[in-house]
C-alpha positions in Angstrom: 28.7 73.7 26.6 31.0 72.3 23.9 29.7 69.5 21.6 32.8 68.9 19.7 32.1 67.9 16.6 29.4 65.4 17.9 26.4 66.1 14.8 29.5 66.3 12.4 30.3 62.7 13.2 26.8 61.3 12.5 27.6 60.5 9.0 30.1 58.1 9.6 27.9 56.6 11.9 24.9 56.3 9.2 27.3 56.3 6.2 25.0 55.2 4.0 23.8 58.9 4.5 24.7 61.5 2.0 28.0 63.0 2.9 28.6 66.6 3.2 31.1 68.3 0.2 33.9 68.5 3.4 33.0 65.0 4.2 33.8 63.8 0.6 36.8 65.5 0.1 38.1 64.0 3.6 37.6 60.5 2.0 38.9 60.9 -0.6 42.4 61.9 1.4 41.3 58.8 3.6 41.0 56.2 1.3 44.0 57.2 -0.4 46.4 57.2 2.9 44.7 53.6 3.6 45.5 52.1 0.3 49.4 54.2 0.6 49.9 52.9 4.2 47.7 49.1 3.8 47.0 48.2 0.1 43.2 48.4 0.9 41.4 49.0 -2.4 37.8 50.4 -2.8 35.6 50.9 -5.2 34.1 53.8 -6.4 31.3 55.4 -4.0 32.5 53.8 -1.0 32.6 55.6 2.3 34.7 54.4 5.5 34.3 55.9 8.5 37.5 57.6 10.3 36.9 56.0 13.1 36.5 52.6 12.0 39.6 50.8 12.9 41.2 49.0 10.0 45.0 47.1 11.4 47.2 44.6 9.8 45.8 44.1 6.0 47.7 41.6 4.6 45.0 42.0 1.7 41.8 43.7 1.2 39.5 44.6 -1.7 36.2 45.7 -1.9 34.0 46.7 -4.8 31.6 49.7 -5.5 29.5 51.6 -2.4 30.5 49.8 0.5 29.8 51.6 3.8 32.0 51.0 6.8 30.8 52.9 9.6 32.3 54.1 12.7 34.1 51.7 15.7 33.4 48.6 13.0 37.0 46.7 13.7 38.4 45.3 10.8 42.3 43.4 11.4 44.2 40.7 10.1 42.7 41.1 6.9 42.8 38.7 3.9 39.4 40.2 2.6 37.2 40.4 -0.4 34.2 42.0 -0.8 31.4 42.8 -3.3 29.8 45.7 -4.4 26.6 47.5 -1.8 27.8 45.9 1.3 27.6 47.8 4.9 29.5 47.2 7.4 27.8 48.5 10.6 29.0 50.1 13.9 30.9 47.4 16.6 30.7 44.4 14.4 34.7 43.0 13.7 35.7 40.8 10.5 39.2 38.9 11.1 41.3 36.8 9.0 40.2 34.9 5.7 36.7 36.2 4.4 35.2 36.7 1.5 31.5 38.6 0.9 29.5 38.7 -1.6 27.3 41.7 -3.0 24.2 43.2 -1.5 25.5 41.9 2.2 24.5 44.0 5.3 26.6 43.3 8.2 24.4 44.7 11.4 25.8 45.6 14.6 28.0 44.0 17.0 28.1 40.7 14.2 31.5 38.8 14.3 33.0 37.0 11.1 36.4 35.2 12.6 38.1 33.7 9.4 40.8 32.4 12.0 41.2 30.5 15.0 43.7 29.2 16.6 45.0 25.3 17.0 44.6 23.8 20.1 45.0 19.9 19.0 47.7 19.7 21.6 47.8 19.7 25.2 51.8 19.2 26.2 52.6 23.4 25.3 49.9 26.2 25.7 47.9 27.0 22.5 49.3 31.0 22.3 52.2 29.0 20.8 50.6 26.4 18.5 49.6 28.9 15.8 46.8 29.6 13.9 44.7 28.2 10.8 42.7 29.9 8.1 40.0 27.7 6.1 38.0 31.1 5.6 34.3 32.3 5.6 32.5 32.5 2.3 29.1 34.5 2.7 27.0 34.7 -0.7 25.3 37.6 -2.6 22.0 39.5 -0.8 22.5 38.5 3.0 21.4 39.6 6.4 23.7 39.3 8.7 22.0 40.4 11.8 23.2 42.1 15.6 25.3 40.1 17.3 25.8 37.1 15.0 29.0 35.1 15.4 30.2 32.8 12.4 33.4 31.1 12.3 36.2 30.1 10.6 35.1 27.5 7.7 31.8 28.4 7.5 30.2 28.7 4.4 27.0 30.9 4.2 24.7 30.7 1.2 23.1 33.3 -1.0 19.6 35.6 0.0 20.2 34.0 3.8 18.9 35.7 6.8 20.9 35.3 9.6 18.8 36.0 12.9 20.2 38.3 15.5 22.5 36.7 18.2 22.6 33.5 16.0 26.0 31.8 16.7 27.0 29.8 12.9 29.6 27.2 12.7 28.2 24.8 10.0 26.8 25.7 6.6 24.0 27.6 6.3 22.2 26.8 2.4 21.5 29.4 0.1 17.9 31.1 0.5 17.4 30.5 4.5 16.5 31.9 7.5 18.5 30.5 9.9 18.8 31.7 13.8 20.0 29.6 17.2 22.9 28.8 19.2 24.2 26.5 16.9 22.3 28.3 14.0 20.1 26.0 12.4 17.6 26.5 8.9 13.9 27.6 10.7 12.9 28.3 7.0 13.7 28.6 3.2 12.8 31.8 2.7 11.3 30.8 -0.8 8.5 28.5 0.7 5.7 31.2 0.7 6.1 32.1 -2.7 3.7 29.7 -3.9 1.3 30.8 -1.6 1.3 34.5 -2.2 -1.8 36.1 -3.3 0.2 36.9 -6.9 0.9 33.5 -7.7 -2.9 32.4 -7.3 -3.9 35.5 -9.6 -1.0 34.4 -12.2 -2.8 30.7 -12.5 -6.8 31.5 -12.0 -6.0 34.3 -14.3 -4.1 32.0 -17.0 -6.7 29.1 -16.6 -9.3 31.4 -17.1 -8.1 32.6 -20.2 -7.1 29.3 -21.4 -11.0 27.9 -21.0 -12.3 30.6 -23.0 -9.6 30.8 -25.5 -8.7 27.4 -26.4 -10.9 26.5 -29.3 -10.2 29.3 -31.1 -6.8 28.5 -30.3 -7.2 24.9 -32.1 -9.1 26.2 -34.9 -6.5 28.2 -35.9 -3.9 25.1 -36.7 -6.5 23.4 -38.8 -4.1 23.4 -41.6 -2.3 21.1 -39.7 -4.9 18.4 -40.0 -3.8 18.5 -43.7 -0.7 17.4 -44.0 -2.5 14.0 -43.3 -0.1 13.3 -40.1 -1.3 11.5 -37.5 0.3 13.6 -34.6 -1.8 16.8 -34.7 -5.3 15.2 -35.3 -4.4 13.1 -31.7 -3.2 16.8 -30.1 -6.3 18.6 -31.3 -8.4 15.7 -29.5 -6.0 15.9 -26.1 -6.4 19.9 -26.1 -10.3 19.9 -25.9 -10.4 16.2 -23.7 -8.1 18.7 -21.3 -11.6 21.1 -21.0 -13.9 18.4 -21.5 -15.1 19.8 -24.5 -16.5 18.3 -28.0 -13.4 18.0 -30.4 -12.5 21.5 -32.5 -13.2 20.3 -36.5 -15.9 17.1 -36.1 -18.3 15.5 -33.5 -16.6 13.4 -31.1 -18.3 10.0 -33.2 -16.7 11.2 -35.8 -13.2 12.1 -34.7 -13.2 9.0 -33.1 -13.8 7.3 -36.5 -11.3 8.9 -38.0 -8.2 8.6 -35.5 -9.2 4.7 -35.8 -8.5 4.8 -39.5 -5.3 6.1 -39.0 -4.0 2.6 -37.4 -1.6 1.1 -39.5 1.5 0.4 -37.9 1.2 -1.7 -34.6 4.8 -1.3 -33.4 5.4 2.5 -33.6 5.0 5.6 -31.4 2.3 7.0 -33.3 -0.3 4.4 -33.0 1.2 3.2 -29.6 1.3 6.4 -27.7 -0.5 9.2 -29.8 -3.7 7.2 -31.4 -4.2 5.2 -28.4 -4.1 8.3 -25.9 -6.2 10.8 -27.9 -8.6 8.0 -28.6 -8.9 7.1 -24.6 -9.0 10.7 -24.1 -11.7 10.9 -26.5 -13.5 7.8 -24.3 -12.9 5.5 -27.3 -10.2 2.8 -27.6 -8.0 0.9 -29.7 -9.3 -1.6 -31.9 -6.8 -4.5 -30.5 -4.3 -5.4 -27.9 -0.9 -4.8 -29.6 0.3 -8.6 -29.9 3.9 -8.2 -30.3 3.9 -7.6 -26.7 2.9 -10.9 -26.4 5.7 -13.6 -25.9 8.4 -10.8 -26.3 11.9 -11.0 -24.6 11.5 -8.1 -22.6 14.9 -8.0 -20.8 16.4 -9.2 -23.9 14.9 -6.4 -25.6 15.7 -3.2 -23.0 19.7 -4.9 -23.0 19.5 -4.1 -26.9 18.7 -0.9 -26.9 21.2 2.3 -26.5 21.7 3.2 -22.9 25.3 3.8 -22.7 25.2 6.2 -25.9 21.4 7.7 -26.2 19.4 7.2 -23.2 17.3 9.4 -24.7 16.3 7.1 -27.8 16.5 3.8 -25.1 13.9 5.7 -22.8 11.5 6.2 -25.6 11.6 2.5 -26.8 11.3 1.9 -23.0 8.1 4.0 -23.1 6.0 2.5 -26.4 7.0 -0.7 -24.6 5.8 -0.1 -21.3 2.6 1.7 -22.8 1.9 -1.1 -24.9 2.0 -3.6 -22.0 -0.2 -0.9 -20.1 -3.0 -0.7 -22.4 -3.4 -4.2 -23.3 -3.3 -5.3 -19.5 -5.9 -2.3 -19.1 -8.0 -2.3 -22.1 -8.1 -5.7 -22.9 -7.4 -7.8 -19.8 -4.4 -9.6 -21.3 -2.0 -10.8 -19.3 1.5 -8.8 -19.1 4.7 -9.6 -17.9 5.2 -6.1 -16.2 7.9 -8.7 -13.5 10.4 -8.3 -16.7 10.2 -4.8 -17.1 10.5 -3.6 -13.4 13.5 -6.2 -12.7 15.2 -5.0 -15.4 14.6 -1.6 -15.2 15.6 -1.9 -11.2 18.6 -4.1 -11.8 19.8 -1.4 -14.6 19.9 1.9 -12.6 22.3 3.9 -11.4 22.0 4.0 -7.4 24.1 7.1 -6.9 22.3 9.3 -9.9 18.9 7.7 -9.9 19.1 8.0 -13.7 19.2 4.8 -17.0 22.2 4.8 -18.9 25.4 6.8 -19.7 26.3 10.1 -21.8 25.5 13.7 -21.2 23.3 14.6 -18.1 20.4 16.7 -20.5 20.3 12.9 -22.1 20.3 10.8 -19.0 17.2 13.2 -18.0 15.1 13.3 -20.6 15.5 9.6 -21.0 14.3 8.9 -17.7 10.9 11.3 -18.1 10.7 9.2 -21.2 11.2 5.6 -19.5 9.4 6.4 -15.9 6.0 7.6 -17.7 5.6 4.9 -19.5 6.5 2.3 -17.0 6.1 3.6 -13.1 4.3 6.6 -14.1 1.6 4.1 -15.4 1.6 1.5 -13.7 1.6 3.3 -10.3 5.1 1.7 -8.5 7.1 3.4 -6.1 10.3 4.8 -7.7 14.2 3.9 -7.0 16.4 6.1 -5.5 13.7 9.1 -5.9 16.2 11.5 -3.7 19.4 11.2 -6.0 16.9 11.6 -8.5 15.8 14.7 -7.3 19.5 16.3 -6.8 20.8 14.9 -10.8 16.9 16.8 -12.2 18.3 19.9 -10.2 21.5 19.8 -11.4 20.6 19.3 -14.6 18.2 22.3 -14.3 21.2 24.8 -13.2 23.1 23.3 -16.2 21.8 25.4 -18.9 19.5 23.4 -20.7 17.8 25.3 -23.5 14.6 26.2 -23.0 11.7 24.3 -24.6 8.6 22.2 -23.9 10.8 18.7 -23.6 13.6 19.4 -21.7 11.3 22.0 -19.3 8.7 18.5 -18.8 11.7 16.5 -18.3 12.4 18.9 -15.3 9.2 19.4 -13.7 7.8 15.7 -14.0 10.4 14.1 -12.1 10.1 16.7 -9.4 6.8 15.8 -9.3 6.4 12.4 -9.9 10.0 12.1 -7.1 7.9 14.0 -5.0 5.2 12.1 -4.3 7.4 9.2 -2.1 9.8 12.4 -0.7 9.6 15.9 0.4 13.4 15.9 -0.2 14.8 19.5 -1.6 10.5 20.1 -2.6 11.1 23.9 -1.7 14.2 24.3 -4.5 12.3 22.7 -6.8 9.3 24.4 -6.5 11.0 27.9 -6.7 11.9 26.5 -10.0 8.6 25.7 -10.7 7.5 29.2 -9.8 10.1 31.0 -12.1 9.4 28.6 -14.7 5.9 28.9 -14.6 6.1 33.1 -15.0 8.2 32.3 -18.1 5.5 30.0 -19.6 2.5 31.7 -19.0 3.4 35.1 -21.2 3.7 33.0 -24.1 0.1 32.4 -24.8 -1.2 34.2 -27.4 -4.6 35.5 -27.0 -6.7 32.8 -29.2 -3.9 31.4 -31.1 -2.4 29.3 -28.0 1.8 28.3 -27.8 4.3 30.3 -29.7 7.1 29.7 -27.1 10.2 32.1 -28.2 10.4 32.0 -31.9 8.6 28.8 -32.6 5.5 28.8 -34.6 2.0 27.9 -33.0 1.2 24.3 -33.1 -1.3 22.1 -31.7 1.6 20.0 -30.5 3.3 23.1 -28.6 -0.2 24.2 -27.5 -0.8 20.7 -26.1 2.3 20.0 -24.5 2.7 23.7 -22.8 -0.8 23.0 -21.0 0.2 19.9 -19.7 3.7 21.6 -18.7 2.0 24.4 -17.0 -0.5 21.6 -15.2 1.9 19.4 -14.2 4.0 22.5 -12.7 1.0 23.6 -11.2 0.3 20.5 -9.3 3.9 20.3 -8.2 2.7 23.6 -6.7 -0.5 21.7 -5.6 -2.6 24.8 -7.7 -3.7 22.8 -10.5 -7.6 23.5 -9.4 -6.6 27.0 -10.1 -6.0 26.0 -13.3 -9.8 24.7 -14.3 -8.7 22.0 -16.4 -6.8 18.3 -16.8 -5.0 16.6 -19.2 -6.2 13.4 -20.3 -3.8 12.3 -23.1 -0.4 11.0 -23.2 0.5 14.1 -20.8 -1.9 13.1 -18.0 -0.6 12.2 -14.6 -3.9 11.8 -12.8 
């Protein structure tokens, strides 16, 4: 009996299997008389079998180790493709589409990047034409057996498509999507903070963290020195955080001593750093801040410098609001908090959720800076938390450098947004996740913070615990964690 080359063809079948020396030399010639007779242009390593079936390029161009294996169809091409893509046996790509890298196409799956019109019913629809808007599939997807997608479908990046799945809307980047239509059954990201790794990454950084962090205090002593009033309220935050006595002095005695520091009524440092560290301590001011009292407060917020430096405007906005706080708090005076919110409501921007005007990295970090002081206190349900949510992410895949302020002006809106909506939590939160590997390898055994090349601090140290707690709790694993901040980074 007479096989006929059947066990030679199995390559080009499997073409992802090594080829034999014949079998390379054949493509070689193949490729060649495809790109002499079509214009098709491959990569390097690529293999396409000889019985695929590749008609009427008008243009096609893949990149390096793409597999096309035998009885794929491939016509009417206007094609661009990526680098480690397969093409398996039976499935047919038509028309207008472009692929990413890392793509598997699996059996007997369809990508029509054409279609014909059919608006009209007066002559038959063979002579109406046809219409290209193209199919765009992303980087690292699954496109499973017998999947259909059509023309003007865009389908995201690291997406599973589930066999016999039939696509004709968007499908978002990371999902696993399946149906007739396809819907989303699943980001595919939503486990991560679940898995067994990410538990071990926090327990194992909080434990650390309890044992560590004294020494890690002690060690900025010479900070207390300089006779600032900034690290003497961050050495009190770091050990209220592990409800520990104070690194340096008894707690009657630190408390003493932060009181002495009171000077200037109006500014940040008594408003915000003394009076935090000192509640976190379980002491208090020594007075209500009176300025507060008959103060214009719309007048005031209309003065500052929204359209130019949100930034500065949300900070002003914050001493403000924390003022008003603790003497409505503290000292039972009465506030007028109505001023603040109507302003503050009348002021914002309904389609970014955001305060004033210039760059997007201000607009962001002024609205951490104004929300903390103000909703974030006073516990009231947030404007527009959604578009929020979609101008924080943005900004996030802007490019915003790296460090301790602009990374808490990402992760506490997505927080604070996310307890009134569960909008886009799972995109967030894979932020969160990548973030929070980032963070965590910074810690110096017993010396706390050195983020990149900045020195250690008490104020780094500080702030990248309450950063890693406030991501954590995003991630709802902050009991992982085994400790809370209590200064002017808490947000229970």
């Amino acid at each position: 009996m007479c096989y006929g080359g059947y066990f030679e063809k199995e390559n080009y079948f499997l073409p992802w299997n090594n080829l034999t020396e014949a079998q390379r030399e054949e493509q070689k010639n193949f490729q060649a008389e495809l790109t002499r007779r079509t214009g098709f242009e491959f990569g390097e390593g690529c293999v396409i079998s000889p019985e695929a079936h590749i008609y009427e390029v008008q243009r096609a161009e893949v990149g390096n180790n793409v597999k096309i294996a035998s009885h794929a169809l491939l016509r009417r091409l206007e094609l661009t493709m990526g680098d480690d893509c397969t093409v398996n046996s039976y499935a047919v790509i038509h028309g207008k589409v472009t692929v990413g890298s890392g793509v598997s196409i699996a059996p007997g799956a369809k990508l029509f990047g054409e279609n014909h019109n059919f608006d009209r019913v007066d002559i038959p629809f063979k002579r109406q034409g046809n219409r290209r808007e193209g199919i765009v599939v992303g980087d690292d997807v699954w496109i499973g057996a017998d999947v259909v997608i059509v023309d003007g479908v865009r389908v995201g990046s690291h997406t599973v498509l589930a066999a016999g799945s039939v696509v004709v809307k968007d499908i978002p980047d990371y999902a696993l999507a399946g149906g007739n239509p396809a819907r989303v059954i699943r980001d595919r990201r939503a486990a991560l903070k679940d898995s067994t790794e990410t538990e071990k990454l926090i327990s194992g950084f909080g434990g650390n963290a309890r044992e560590q962090w004294r020494t890690a205090a002690e060690n900025c002593a010479a900070e207390l020195e300089t006779g600032e009033i900034r690290p003497w309220c961050d050495g009190a935050e770091i050990a209220a955080m592990f409800n520990e006595e104070p690194p340096f002095m008894s707690r009657e005695k630190y408390i003493e001593r932060l009181r002495s520091m009171e000077e200037d009524r109006h500014g940040y440092e008594t408003v915000m750093s003394l009076g935090y560290a000192l509640c976190a301590l379980g002491g208090s001011l020594s007075g209500p801040f009176t300025y507060v009292d008959g103060l214009d407060v719309e007048g005031y917020l209309s003065s500052l410098k929204w359209p130019d430096d949100p930034w500065d405007a949300g900070h002003n906005t914050d001493i403000l609001a924390t003022a008003m706080f603790f003497n409505k708090t503290l000292f039972n005076k009465s506030v007028r908090e109505d001023r603040l919110f109507g302003w503050l409501r009348r002021n914002i921007c309904p389609q970014t959720g955001l305060w004033g005007g210039g760059s997007l990295n201000l607009r962001v970090n002024g609205w951490y800076r104004t929300v903390r002081g103000s909703y974030g206190q006073f516990g009231l349900p947030l404007p527009y938390a959604e578009r929020t949510v979609d101008s924080v992410l943005e900004h996030r895949d802007g490019g915003c450098e790296f460090n301790a302020c602009n990374v808490l002006d990402i992760i506490y809106p997505l927080w604070r947004c996310g307890l009134q909506t569960d909008y886009r939590r799972t995109e967030g939160q894979a932020w969160a996740l990548e973030t929070l590997s980032r963070i965590i390898p910074l810690w110096g055994p017993g010396f706390g913070f050195a983020p990149e090349k900045d020195p250690v601090t008490l104020k780094g140290t500080e702030m990248w615990l309450s950063i890693i707690y406030n991501i954590c709790k995003y991630l709802e694993k902050e009991k992982l964690l085994g400790y809370t901040p209590k200064g002017v980074h808490k947000i229970d």
